[in-house]
N, C-alpha and C positions, 0 to 999 in steps of 0.2 A: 510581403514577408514570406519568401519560400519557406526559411527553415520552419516556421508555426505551422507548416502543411505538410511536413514530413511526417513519413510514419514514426520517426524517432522523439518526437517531440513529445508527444503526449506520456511516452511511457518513463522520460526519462524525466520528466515533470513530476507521475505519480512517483516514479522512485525517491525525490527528496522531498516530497509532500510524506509519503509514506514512513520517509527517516525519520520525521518531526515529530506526524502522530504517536508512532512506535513510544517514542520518550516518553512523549504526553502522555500517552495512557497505560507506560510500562514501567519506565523510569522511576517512579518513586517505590516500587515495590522494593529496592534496596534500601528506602528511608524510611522503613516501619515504625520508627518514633517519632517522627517528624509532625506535628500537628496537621490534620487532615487541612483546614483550612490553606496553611501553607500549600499543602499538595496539591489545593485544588487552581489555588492562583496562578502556582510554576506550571503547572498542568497547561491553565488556560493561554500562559505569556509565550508558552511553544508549542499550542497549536495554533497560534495566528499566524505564524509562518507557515505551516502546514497548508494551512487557508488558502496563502502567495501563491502556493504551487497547483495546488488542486483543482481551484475555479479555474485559470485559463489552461491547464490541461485538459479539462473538459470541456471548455467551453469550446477549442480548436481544436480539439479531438475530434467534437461531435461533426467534424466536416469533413474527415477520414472512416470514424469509428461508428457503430449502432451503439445507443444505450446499454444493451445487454453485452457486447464488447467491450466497451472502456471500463464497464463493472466488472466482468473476467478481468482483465489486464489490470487492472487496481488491486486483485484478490488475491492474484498469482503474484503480482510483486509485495503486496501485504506480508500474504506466508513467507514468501523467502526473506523480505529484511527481518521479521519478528524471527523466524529461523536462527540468523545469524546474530541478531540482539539477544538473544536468549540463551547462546551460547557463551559469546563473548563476552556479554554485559551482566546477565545473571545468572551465567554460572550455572543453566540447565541443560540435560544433555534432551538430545533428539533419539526419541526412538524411534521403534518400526513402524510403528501405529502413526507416528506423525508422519512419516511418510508415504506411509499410504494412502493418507488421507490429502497430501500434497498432490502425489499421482491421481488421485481422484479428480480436483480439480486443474492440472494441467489436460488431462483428459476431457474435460467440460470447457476449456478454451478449444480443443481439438476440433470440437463438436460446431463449437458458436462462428471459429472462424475457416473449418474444413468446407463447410460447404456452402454455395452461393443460394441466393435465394432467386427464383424466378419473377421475371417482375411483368 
């Protein structure tokens, strides 16, 4: 299976892993009346799809990726989809501070996958 070995695979796995979570655990914040228990069931029934994506993007990540790389690449696409869910979907805006704080950790993938390690 080449394409499971690609460097594209893995990230583009956490990215619809990462859409699902997003919901699951941001998504009802529009339904503040909603009985918690409901929230917590819809919560659970969308991130098992999450689940789909996540375990074999790591699991065939980790044959490209170091643990502390797939964790970066998970973090940086984390912030950006909850970025754009939070604009789109609730309606908050993006300040300076979240941005900076974005740059901070694009700056810490720079770090994890700038330089090789000697072996």
């Amino acid at each position: 299976m080449p394409f499971l070995t690609t460097i594209w695979f893995t990230p583009m796995m956490l990215l619809c892993s990462n859409v699902f979570m997003t919901f699951a655990w941001y998504g009802h914040l529009k339904y503040k009346m909603s009985p918690i228990w409901i929230v917590i069931l819809v919560s659970w029934l969308i991130a098992l799809p999450e689940y789909i994506f996540q375990v074999p993007a790591n699991r065939f990540g980790s044959n490209i990726y170091s643990a502390a790389q797939l964790k970066t690449i998970q973090e940086i696409i984390s912030l950006a989809v909850f970025s754009v869910f939070s604009v789109l979907y609730l309606g908050e805006a993006i300040r300076w501070n979240h941005i900076v704080g974005f740059c901070f950790i694009v700056m810490a993938a720079f770090f994890l996958f700038g330089f090789k390690q000697k072996t």
